[in-house]
C-alpha positions as CSV (number, residue, x, y, z in Angstrom):
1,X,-8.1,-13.9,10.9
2,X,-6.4,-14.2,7.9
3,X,-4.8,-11.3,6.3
4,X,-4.4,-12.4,2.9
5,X,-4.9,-9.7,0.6
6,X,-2.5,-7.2,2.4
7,X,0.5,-7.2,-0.5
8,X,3.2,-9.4,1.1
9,X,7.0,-8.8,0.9
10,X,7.8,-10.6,-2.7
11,X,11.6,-9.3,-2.2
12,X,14.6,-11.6,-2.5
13,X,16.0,-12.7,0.2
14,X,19.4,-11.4,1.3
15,X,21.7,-13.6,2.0
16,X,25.4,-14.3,3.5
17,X,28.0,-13.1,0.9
18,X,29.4,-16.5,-0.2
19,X,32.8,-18.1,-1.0
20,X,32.9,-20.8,-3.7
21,X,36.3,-21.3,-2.9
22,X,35.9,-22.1,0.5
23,X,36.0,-25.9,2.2
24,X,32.4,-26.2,2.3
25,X,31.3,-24.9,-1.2
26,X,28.8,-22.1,-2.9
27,X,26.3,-20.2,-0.3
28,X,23.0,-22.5,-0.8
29,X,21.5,-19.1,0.2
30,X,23.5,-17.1,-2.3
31,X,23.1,-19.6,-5.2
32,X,19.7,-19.4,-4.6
33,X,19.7,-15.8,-5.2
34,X,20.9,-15.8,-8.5
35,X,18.5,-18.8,-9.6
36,X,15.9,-16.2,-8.7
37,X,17.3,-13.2,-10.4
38,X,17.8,-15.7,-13.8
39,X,14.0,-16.0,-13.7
40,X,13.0,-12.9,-13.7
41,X,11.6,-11.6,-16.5
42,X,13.5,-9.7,-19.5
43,X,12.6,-5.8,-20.2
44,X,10.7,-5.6,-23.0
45,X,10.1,-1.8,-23.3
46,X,11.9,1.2,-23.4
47,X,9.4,4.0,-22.4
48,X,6.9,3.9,-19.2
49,X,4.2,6.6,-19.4
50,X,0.9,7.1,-18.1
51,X,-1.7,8.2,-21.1
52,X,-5.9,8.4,-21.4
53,X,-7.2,5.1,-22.7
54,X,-10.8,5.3,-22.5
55,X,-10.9,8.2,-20.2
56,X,-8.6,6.5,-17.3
57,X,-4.9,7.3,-16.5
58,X,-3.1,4.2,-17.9
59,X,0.2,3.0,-17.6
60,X,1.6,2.9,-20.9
61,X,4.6,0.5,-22.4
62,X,6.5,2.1,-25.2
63,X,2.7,3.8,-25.9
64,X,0.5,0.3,-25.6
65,X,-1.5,0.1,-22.5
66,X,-0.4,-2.3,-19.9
67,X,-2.5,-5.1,-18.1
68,X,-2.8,-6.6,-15.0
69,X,-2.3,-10.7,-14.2
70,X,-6.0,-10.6,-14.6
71,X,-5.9,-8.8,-17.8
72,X,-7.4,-5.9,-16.6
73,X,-6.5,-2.8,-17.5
74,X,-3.7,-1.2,-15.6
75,X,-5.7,1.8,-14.8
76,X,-6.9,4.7,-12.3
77,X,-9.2,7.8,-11.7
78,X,-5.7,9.2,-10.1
79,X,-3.2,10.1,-12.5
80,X,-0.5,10.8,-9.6
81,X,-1.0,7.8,-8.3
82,X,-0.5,5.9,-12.1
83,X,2.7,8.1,-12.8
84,X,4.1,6.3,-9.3
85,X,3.7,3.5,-11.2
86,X,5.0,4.5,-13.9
87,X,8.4,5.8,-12.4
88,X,8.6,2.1,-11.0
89,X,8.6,0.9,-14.5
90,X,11.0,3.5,-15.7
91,X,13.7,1.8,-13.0
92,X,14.0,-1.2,-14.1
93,X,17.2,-2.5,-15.6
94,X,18.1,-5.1,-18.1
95,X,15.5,-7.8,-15.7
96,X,11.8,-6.9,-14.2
97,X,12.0,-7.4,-10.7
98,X,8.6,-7.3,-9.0
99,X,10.3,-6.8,-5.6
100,X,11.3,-3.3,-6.4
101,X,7.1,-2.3,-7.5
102,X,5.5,-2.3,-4.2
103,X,3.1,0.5,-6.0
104,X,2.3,-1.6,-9.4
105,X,1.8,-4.9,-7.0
106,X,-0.5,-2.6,-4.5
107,X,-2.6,-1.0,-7.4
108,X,-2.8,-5.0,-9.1
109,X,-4.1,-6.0,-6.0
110,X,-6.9,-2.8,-6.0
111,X,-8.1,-3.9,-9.2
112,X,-7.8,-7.6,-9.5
113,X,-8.8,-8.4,-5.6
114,X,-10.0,-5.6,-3.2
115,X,-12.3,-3.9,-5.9
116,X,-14.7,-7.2,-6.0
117,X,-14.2,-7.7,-2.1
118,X,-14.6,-4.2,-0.3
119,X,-16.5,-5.0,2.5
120,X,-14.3,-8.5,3.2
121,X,-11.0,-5.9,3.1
122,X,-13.1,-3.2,5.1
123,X,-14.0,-5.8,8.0
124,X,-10.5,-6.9,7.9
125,X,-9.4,-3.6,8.6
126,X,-12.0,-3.0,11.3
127,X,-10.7,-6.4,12.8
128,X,-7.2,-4.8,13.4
129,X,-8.7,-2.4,15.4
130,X,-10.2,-5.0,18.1
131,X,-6.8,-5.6,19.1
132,X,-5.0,-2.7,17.8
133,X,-0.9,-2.1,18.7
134,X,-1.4,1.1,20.4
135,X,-3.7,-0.6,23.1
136,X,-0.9,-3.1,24.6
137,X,1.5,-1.2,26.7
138,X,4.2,-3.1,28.2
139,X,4.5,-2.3,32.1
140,X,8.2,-1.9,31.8
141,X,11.1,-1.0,32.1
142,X,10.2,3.0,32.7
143,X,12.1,3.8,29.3
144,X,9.9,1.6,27.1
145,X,6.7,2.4,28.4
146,X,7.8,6.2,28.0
147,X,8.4,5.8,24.5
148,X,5.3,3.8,23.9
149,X,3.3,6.1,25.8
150,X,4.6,9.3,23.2
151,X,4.7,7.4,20.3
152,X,1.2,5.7,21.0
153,X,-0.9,8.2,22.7
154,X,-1.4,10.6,19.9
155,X,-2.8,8.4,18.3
156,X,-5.6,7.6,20.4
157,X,-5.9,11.3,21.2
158,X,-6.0,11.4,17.2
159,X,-9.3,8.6,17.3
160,X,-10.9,10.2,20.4
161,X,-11.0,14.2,18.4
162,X,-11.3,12.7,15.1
163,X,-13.1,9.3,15.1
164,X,-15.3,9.6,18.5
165,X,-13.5,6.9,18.9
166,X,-12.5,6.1,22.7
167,X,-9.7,2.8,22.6
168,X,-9.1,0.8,26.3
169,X,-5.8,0.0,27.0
170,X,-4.3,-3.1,28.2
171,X,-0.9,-4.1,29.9
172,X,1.3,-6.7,28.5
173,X,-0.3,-9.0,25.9
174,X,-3.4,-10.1,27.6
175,X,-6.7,-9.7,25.3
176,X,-9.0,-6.6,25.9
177,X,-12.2,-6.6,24.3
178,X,-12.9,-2.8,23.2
179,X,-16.2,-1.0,23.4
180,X,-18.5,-1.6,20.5
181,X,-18.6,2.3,20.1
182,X,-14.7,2.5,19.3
183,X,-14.9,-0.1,16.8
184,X,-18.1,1.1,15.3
185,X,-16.3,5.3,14.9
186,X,-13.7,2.9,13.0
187,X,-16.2,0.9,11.1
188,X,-17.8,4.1,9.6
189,X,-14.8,5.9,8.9
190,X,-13.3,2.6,6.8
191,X,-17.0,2.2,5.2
192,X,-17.0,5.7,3.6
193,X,-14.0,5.1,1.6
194,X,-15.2,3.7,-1.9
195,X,-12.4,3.7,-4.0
196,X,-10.7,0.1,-4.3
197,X,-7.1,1.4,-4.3
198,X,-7.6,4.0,-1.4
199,X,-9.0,1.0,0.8
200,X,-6.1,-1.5,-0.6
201,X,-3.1,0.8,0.4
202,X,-5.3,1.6,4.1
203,X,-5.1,-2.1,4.6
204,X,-1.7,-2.8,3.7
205,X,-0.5,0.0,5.6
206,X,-2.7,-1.3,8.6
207,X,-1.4,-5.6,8.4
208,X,2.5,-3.5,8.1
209,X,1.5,-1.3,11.0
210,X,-0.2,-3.9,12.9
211,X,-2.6,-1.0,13.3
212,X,-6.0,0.3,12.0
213,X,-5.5,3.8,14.3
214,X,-2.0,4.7,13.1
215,X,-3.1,3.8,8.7
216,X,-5.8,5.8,9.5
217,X,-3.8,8.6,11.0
218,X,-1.9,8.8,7.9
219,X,-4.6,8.6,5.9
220,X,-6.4,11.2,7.3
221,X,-3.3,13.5,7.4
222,X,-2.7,13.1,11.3
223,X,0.7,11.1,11.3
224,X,2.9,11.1,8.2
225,X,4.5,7.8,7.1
226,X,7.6,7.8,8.7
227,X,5.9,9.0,12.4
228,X,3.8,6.2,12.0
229,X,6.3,3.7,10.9
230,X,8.2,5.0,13.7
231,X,5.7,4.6,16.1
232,X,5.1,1.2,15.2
233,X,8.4,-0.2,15.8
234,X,8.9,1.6,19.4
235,X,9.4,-1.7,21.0
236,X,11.3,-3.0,18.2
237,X,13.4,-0.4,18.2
238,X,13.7,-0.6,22.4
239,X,15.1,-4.0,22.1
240,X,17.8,-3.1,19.7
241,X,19.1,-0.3,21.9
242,X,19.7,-3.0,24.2
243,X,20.5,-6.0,22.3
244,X,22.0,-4.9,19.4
245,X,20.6,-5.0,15.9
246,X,20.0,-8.0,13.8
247,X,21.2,-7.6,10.2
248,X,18.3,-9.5,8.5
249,X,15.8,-8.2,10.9
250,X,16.5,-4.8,9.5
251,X,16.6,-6.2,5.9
252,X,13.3,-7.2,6.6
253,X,12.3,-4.1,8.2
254,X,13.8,-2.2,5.3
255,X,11.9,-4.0,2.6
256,X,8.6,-3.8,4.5
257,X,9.0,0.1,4.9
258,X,9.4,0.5,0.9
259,X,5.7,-1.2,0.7
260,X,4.4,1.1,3.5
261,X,5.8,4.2,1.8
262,X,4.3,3.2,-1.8
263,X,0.7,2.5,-0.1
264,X,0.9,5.9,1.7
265,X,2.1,7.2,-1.3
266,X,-0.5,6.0,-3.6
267,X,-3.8,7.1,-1.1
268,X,-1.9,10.6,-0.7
269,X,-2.0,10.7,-4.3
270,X,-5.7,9.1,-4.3
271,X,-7.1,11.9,-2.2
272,X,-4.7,14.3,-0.6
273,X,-5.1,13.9,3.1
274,X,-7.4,15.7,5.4
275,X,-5.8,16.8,8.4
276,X,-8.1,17.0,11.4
């Protein structure tokens, strides 16, 4: 299925330090960098706020209400989650780098896209479920399916008291269709939410997650960010103990974790969570 409206990782890519004096000439990669940062946009303001403008928190521009692409207004019930926003404004330098707003891109994408498309973004959601991370366990070594096994389980202990939801599990990668009832308890619980930016920063956090169960349990209260994130890198993590880590692999991690702690962020600030 495709997952095109979770908010991908617009961030520049890191590169290889380069030598121009060196035999074989600039970095391509590091040249390519600064072409990128030359387009970015100038900073045209000097004062990010948030302010009432026809009785919604806005994100104001030296006092003058700011817009989406769509040229919508850049606006919410939440006036927490808008002065997230805000700050991200507030921190940029001389350029405007959209790779350091994962909140401002999250709440565009709540007005713009998911607001006009709940119940595409809700099935979506749902759909993450049917072959949720927390299902596939790997059969070893011991360690890993120990640390899989606590990192995972309470959050299907979390579905089973809080959801009625009851998840089969599965070894290795192999398929396993799960019972109409568990992805029903998820179906209803993703269909009472009703506010577009509540359901955009569920579904990113699910497509970063790779799971419906662990953005839910951080939704709800259950798991906070960094548990979750956590739990969802278990094998991840695993591999590096034994391996060694990969320097752009946790570049990549690192970026992708600053767009799952805005979307937490922003539905925290939507509705503080419920734990149960």
């Amino acid at each position: 299925m495709t997952r095109a409206l979770a908010p991908g990782s617009a961030s520049l890519y890191v590169g290889r330090m380069s030598n121009e004096n060196s035999a074989a000439g600039p970095d391509p990669i590091d040249l390519a960098r600064r072409d990128l940062a030359k387009s970015l946009p100038k900073r045209f303001y000097a004062e990010a706020d948030v302010g009432l403008r026809d009785g919604l928190p806005t994100l104001l521009l030296d006092g003058r209400p700011a817009r989406t692409p769509a040229r919508r207004p850049l606006a919410h019930v939440s006036e927490a989650a808008m002065r997230l926003v805000a700050a991200e404004w507030a921190a940029q330098g001389e350029t405007i780098d959209p790779a350091t707003m994962p909140a401002t891109r999250l709440v565009n994408v709540a007005i713009d896209a998911v607001g006009a498309r709940m119940a595409e973004v809700a099935d979506d959601v749902v759909a993450y479920a049917g072959s949720d991370l927390v299902c596939y366990r790997a059969e070893e070594p011991d360690s890993l399916v120990a640390a899989e096994a606590a990192a995972w389980d309470p959050a299907l202990d979390w579905g089973r008291r809080a959801l009625g939801a009851r998840f089969a599990l599965a070894a290795g990668v192999m398929h396993v269709a799960q019972p109409a009832e568990a992805t029903d308890a998820v179906r209803r619980r993703v269909a009472a939410i009703d506010d577009p930016l509540t359901l955009a920063g569920l579904h990113a956090m699910t497509a970063l997650l790779g799971s419906a169960l662990l953005a839910l349990a951080v939704l709800d209260g259950a798991f906070s960010a960094e548990q979750a994130w956590r739990a969802a890198h278990v094998g991840e993590d695993h591999q590096m103990r034994l391996w060694g880590a990969d320097a752009e692999a946790l570049a990549r991690r690192a970026r992708r974790w600053e767009e799952m702690r805005a979307a937490a962020a922003l539905v925290n600030a939507v509705s503080p969570p419920r734990v149960i």
